[in-house]
N, CA, C and O atoms as CSV, one atom per row, in Angstrom:
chain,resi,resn,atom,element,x,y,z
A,1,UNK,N,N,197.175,213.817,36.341
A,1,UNK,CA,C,197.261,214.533,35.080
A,1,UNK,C,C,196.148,214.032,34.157
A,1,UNK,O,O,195.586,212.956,34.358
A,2,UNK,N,N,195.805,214.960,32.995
A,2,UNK,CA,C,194.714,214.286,32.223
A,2,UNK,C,C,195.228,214.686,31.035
A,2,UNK,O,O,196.260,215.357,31.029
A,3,UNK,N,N,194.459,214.267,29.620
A,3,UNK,CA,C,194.545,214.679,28.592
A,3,UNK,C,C,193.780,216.155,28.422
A,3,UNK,O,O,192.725,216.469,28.975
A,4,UNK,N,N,194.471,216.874,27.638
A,4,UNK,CA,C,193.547,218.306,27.217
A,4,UNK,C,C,193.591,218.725,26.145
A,4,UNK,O,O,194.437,218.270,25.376
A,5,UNK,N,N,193.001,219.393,25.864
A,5,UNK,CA,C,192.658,220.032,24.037
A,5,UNK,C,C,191.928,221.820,24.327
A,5,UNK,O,O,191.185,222.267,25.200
A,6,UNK,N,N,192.404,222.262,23.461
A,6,UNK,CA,C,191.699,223.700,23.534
A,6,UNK,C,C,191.103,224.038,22.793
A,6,UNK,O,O,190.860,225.242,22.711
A,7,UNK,N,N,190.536,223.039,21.813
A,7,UNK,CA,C,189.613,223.467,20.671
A,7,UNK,C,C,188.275,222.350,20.936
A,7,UNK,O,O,188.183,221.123,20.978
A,8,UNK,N,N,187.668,223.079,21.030
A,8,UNK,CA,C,185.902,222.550,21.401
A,8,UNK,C,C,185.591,221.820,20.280
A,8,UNK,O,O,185.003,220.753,20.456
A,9,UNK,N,N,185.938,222.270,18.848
A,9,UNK,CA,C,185.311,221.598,17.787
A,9,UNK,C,C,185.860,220.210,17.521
A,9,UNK,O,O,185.513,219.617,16.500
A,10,UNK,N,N,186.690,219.669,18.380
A,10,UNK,CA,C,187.380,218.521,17.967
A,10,UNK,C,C,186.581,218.037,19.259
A,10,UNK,O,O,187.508,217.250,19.448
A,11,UNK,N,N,185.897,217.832,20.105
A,11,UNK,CA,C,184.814,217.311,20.904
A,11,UNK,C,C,183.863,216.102,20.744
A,11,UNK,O,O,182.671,216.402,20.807
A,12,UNK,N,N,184.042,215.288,20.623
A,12,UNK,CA,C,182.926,214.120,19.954
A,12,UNK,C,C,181.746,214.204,21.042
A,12,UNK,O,O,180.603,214.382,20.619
A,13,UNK,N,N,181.988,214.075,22.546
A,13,UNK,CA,C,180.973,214.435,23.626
A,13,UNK,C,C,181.534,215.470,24.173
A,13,UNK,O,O,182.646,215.830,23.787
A,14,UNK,N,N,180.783,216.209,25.289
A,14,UNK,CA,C,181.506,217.217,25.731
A,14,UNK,C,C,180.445,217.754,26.575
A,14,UNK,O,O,179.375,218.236,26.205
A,15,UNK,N,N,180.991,217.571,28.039
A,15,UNK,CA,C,180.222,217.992,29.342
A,15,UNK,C,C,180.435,219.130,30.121
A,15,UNK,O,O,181.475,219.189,30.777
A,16,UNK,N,N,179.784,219.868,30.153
A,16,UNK,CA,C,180.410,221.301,30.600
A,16,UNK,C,C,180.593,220.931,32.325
A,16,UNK,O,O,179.806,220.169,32.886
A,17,UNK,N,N,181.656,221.541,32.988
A,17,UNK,CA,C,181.694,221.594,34.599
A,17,UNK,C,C,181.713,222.967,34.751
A,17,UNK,O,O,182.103,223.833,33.968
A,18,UNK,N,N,181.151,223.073,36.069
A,18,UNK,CA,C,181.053,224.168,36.237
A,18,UNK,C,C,181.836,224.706,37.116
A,18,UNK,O,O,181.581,225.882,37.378
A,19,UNK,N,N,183.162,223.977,37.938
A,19,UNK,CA,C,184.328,224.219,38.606
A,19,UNK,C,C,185.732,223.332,37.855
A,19,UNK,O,O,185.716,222.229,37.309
A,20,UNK,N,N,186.656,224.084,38.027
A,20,UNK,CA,C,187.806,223.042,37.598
A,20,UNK,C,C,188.931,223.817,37.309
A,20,UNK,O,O,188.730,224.811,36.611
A,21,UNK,N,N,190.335,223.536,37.777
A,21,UNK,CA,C,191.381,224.137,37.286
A,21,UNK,C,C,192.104,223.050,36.911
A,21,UNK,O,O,191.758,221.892,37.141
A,22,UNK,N,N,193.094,223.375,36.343
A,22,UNK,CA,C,194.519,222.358,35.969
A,22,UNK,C,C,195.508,223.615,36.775
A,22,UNK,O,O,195.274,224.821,36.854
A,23,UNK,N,N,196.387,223.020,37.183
A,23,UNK,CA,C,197.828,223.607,37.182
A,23,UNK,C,C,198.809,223.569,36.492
A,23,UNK,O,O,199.239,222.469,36.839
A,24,UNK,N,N,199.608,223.986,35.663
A,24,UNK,CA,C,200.632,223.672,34.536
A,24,UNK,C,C,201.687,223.678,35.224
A,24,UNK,O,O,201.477,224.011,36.390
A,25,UNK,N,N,203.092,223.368,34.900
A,25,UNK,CA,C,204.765,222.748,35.418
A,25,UNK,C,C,204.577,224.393,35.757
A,25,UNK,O,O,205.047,224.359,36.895
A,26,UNK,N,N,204.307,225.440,35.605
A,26,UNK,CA,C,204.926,226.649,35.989
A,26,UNK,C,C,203.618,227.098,37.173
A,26,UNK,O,O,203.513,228.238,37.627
A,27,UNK,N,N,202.839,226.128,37.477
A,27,UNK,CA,C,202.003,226.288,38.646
A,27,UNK,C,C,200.619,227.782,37.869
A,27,UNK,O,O,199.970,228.517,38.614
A,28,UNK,N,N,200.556,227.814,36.652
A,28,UNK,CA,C,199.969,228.471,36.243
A,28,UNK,C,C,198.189,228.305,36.252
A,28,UNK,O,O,197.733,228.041,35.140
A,29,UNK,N,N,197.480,228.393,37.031
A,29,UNK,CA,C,196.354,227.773,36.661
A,29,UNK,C,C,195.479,228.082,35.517
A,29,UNK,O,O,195.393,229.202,35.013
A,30,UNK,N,N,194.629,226.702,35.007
A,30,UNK,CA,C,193.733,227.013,33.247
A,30,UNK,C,C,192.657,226.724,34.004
A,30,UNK,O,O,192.863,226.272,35.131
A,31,UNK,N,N,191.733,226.862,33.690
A,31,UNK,CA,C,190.195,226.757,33.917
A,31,UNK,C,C,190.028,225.880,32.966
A,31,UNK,O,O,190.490,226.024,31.834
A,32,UNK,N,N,189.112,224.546,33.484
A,32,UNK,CA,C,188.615,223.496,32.530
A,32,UNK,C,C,187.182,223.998,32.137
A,32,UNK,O,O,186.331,224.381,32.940
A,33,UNK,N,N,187.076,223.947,31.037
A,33,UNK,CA,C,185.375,224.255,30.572
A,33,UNK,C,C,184.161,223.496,30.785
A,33,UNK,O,O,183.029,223.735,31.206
A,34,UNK,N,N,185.002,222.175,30.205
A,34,UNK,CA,C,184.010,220.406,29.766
A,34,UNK,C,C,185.198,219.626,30.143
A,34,UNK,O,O,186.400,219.849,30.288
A,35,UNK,N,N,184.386,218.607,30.246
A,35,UNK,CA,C,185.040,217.020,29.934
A,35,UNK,C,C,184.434,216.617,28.999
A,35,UNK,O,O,183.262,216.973,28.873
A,36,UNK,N,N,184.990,215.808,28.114
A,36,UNK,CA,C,184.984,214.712,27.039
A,36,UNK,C,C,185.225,213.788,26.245
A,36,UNK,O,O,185.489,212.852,26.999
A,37,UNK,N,N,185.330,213.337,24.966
A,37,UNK,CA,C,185.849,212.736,24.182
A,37,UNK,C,C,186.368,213.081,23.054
A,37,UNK,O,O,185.653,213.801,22.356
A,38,UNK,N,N,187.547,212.755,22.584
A,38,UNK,CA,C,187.935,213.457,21.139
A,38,UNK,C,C,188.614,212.258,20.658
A,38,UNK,O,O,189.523,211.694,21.268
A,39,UNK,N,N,187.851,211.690,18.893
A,39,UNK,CA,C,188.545,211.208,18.325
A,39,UNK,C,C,189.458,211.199,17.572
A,39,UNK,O,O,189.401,212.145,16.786
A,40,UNK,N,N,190.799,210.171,17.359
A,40,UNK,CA,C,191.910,210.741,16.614
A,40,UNK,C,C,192.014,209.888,15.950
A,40,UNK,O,O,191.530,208.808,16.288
A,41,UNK,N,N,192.834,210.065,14.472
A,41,UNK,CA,C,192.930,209.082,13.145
A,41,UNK,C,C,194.188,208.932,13.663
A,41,UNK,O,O,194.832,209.974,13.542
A,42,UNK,N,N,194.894,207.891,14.283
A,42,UNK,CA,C,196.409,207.130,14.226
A,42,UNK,C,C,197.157,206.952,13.369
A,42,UNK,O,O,196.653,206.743,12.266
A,43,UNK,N,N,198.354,206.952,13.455
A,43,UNK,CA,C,199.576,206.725,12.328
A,43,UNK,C,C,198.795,205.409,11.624
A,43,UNK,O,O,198.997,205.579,10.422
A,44,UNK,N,N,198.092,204.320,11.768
A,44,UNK,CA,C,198.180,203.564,11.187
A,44,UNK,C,C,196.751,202.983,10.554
A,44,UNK,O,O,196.449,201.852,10.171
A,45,UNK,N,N,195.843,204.487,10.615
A,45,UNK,CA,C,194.680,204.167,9.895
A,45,UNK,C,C,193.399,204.153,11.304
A,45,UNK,O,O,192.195,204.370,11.434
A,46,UNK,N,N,194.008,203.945,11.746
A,46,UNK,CA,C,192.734,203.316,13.186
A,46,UNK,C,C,192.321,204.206,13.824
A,46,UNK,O,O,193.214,204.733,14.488
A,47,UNK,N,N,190.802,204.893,14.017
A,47,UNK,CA,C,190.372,205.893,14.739
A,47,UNK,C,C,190.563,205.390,16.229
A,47,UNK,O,O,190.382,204.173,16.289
A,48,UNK,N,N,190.848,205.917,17.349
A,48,UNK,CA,C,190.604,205.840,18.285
A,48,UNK,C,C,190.141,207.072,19.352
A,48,UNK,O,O,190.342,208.278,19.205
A,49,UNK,N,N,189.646,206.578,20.159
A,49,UNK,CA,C,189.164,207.430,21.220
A,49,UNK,C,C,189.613,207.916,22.461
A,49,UNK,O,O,189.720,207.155,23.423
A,50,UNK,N,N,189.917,209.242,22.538
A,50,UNK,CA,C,190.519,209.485,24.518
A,50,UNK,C,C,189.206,209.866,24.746
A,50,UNK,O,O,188.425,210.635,24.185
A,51,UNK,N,N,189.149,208.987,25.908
A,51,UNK,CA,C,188.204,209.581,27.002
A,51,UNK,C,C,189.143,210.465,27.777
A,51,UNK,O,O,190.368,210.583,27.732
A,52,UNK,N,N,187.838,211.292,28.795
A,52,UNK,CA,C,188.283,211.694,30.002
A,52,UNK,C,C,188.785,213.028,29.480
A,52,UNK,O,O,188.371,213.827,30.320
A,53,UNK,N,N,189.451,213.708,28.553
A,53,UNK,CA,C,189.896,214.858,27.954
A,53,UNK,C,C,189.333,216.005,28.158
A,53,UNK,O,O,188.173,216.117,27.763
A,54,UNK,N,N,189.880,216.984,28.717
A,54,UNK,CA,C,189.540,218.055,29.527
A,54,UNK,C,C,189.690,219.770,28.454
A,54,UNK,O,O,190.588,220.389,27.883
A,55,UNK,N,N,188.697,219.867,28.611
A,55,UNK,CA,C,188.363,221.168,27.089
A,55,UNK,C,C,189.208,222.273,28.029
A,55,UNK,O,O,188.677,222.536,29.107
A,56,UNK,N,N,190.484,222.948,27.716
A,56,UNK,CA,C,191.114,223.716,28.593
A,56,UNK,C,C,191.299,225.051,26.987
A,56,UNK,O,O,192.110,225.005,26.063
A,57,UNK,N,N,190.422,225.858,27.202
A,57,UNK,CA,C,190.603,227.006,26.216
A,57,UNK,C,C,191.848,228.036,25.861
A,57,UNK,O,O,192.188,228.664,24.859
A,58,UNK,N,N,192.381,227.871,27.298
A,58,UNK,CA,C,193.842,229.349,27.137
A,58,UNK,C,C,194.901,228.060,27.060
A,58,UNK,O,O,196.069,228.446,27.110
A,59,UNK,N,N,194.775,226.870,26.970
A,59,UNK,CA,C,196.404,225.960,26.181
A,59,UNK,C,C,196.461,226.241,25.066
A,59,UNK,O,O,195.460,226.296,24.351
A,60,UNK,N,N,197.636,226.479,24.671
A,60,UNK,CA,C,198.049,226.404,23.029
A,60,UNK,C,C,198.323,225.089,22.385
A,60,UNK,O,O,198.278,224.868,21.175
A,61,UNK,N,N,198.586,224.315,23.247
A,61,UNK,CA,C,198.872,222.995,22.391
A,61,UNK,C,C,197.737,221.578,23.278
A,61,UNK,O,O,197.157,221.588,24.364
A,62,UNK,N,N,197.815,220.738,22.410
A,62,UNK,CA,C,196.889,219.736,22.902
A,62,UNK,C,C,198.137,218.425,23.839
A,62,UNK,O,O,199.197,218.017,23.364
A,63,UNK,N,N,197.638,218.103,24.987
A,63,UNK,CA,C,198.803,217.425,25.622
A,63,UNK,C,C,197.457,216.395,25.966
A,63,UNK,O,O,196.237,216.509,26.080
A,64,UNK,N,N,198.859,214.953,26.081
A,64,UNK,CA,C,197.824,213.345,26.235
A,64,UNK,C,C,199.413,213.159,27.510
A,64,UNK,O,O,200.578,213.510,27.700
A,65,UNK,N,N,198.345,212.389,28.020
A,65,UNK,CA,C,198.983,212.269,29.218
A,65,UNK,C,C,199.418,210.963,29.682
A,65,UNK,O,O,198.612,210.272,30.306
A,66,UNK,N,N,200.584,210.544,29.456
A,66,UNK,CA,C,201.580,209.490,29.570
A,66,UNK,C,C,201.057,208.738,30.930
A,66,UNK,O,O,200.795,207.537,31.001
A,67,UNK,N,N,200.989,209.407,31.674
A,67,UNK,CA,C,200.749,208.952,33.494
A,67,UNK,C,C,199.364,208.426,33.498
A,67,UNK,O,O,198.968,207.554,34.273
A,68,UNK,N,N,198.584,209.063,32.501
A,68,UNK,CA,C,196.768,208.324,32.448
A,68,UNK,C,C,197.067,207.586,32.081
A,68,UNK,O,O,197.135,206.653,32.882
A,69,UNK,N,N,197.652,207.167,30.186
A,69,UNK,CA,C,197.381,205.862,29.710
A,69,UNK,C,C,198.239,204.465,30.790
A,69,UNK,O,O,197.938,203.285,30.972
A,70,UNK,N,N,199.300,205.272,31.274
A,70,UNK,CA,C,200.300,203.990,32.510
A,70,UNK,C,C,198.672,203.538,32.976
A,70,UNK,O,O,198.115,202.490,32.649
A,71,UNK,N,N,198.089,204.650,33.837
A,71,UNK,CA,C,197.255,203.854,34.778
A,71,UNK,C,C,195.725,202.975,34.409
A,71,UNK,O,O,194.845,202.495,35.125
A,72,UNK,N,N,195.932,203.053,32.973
A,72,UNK,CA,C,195.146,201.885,32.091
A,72,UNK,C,C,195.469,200.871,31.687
A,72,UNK,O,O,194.743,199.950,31.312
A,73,UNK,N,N,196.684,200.927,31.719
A,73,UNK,CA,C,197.543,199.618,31.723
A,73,UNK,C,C,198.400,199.623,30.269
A,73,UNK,O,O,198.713,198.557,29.739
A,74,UNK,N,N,198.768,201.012,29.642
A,74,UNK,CA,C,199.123,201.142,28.789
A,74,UNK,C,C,200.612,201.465,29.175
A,74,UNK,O,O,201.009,202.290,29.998
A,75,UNK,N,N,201.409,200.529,28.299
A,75,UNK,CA,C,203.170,200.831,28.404
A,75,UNK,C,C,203.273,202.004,27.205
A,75,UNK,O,O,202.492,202.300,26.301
A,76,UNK,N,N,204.823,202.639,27.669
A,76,UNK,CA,C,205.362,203.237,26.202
A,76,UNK,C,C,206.619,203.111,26.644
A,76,UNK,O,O,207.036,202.825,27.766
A,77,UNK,N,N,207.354,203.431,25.336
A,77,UNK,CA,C,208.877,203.227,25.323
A,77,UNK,C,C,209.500,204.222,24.459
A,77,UNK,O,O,208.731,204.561,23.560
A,78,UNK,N,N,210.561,204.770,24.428
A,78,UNK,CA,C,210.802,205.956,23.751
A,78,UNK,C,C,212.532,205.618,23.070
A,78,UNK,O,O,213.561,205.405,23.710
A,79,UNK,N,N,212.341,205.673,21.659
A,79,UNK,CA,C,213.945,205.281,21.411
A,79,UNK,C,C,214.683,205.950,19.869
A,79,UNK,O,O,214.863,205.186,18.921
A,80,UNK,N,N,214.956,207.018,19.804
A,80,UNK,CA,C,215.428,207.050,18.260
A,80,UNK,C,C,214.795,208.681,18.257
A,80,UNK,O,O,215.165,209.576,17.498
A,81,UNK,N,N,213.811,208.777,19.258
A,81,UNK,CA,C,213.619,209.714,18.685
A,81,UNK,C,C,211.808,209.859,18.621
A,81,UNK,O,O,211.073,210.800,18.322
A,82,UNK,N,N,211.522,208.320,19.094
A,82,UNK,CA,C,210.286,208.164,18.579
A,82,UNK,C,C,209.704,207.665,19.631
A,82,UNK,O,O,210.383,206.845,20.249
A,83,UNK,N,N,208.002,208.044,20.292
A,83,UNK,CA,C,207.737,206.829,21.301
A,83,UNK,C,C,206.708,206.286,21.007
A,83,UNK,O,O,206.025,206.980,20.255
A,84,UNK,N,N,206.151,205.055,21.342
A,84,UNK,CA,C,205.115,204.022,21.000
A,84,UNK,C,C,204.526,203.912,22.355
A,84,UNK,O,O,205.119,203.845,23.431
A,85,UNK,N,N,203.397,203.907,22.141
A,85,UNK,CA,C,202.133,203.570,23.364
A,85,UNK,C,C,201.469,202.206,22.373
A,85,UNK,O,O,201.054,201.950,21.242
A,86,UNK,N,N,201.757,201.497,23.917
A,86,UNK,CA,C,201.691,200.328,23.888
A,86,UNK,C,C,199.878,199.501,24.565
A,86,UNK,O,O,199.285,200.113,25.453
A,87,UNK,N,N,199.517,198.714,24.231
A,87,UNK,CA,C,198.479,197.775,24.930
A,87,UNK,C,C,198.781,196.388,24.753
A,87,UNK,O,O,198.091,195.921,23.847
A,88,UNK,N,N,199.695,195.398,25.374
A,88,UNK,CA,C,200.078,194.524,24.735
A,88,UNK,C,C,200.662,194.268,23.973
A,88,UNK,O,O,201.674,194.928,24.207
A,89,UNK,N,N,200.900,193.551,22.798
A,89,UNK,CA,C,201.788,193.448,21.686
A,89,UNK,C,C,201.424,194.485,20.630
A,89,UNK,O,O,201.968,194.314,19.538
A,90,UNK,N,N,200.499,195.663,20.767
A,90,UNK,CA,C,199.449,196.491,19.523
A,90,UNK,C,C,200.150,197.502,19.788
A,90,UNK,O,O,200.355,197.603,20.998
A,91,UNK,N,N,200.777,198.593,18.943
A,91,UNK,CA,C,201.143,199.517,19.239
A,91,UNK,C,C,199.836,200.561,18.858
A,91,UNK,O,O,199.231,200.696,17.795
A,92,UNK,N,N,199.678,201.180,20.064
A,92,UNK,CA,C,198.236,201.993,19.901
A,92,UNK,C,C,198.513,203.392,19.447
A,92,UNK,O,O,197.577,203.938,18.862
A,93,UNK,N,N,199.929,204.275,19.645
A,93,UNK,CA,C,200.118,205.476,19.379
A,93,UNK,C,C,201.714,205.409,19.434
A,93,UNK,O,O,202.438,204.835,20.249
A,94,UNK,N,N,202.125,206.389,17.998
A,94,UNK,CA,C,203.082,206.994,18.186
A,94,UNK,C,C,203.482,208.294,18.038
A,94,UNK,O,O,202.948,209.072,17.247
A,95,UNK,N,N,204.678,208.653,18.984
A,95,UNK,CA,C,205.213,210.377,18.871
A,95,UNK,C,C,206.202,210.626,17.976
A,95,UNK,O,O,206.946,209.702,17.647
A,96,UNK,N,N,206.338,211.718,17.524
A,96,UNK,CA,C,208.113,211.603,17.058
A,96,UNK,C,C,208.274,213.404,17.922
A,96,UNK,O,O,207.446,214.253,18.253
A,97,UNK,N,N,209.632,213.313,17.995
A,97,UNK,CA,C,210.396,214.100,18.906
A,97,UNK,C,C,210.680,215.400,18.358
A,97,UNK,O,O,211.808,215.717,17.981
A,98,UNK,N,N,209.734,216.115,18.311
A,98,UNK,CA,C,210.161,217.414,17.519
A,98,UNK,C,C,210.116,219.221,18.186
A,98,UNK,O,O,211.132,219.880,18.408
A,99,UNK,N,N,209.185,219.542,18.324
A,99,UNK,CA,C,209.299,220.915,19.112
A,99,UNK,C,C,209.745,220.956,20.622
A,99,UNK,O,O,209.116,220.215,21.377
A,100,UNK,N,N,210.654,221.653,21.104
A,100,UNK,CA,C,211.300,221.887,22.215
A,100,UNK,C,C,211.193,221.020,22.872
A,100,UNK,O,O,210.424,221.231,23.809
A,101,UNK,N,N,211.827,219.611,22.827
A,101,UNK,CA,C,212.135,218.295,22.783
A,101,UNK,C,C,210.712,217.074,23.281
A,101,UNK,O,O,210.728,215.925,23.721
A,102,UNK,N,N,209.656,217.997,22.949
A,102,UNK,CA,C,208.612,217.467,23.239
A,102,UNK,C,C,207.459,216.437,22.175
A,102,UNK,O,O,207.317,216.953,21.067
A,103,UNK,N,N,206.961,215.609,22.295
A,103,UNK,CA,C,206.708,214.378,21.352
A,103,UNK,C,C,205.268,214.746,20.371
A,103,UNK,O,O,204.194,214.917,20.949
A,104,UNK,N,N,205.344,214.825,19.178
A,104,UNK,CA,C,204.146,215.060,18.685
A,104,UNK,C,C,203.233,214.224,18.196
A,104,UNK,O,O,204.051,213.340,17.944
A,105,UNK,N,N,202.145,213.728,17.826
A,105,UNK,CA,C,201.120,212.571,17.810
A,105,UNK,C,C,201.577,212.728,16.616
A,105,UNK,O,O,201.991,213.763,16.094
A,106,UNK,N,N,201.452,211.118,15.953
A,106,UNK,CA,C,201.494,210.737,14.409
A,106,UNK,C,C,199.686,210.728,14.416
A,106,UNK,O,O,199.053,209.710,14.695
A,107,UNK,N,N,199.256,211.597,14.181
A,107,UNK,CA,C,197.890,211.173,13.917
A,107,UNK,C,C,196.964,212.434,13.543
A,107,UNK,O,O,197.489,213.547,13.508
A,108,UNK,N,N,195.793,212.302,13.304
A,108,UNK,CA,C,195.129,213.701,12.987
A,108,UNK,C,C,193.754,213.342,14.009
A,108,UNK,O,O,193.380,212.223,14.357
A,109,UNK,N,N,193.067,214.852,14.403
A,109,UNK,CA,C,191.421,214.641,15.076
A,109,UNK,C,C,190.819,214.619,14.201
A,109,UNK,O,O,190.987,215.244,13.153
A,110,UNK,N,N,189.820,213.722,14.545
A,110,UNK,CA,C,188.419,213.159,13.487
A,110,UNK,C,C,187.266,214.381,14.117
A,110,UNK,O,O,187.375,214.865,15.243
A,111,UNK,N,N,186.487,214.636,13.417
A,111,UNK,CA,C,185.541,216.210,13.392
A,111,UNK,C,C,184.690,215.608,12.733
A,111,UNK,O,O,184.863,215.833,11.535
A,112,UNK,N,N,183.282,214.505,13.060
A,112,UNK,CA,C,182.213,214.167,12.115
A,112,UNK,C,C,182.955,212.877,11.532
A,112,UNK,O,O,183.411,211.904,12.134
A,113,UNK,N,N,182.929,213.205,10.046
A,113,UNK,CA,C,183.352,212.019,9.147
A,113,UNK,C,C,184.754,212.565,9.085
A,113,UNK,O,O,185.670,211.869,9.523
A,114,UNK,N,N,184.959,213.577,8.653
A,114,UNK,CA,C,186.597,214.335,8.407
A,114,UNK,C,C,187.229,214.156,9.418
A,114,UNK,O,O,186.842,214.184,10.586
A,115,UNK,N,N,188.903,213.837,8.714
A,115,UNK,CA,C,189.588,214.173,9.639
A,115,UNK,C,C,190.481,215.513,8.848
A,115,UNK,O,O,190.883,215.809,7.723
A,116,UNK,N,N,190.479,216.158,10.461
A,116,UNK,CA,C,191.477,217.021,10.503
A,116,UNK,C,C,193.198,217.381,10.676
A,116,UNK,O,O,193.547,216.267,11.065
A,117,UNK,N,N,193.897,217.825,10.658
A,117,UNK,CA,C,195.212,217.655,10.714
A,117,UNK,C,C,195.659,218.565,11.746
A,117,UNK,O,O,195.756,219.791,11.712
A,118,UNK,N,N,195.968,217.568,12.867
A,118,UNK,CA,C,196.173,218.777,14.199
A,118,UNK,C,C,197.680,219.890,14.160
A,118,UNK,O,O,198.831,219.456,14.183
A,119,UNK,N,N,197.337,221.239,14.104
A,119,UNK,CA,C,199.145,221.698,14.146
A,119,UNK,C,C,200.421,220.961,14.756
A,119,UNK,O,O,200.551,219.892,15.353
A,120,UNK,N,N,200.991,221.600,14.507
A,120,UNK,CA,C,202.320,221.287,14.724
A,120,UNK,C,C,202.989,222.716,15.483
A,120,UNK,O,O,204.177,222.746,15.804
């Protein structure tokens, strides 16, 4: 699984491929455009960076992918309602539990100097 975004302008790098699908839970296939980077302002002030993020144009929502950060060595834990991505004792990201029981980023994409405020 990877991270994806469907808006190009939130792109910090961005590599076009010229083959690529995703499959979605309903076996639907998206066509990947690019690979890249997109920065995000965190619940707690701190820009950070996903690599690896896959420019997928026909998603409606932007999805980060629990199973990548595991295989970086990133924990999370989910309790209340809320989940924390972990690196050690630092909590690097949190969700809270809101549209069709699915977790939304406390955070906004950075665009240049601005940040933006990703929907909901």
């Amino acid at each position: 699984m990877f991270h994806m975004c469907p808006n190009k302008d939130w792109f910090s790098t961005y590599e076009t491929v010229s083959k690529g699908i995703v499959l979605m839970g309903n076996n639907a296939p998206y066509k990947v455009a690019s690979i890249g980077t997109v920065k995000i302002k965190m619940f707690d002030g701190v820009i950070r960076t996903l690599g690896g993020v896959r420019h997928v144009p026909d998603l409606k929502r932007n999805l980060i992918s629990l199973s990548t950060l595991d295989s970086k060595g990133y924990k999370y834990t989910s309790e209340g309602g809320v989940l924390k991505v972990s690196k050690g004792a630092l909590v690097v990201m949190k969700g809270q539990k809101r549209l069709a029981e699915l977790y939304v980023l406390l955070g906004s994409t950075v665009i240049g100097e601005a940040a933006v405020s990703t929907p909901s």
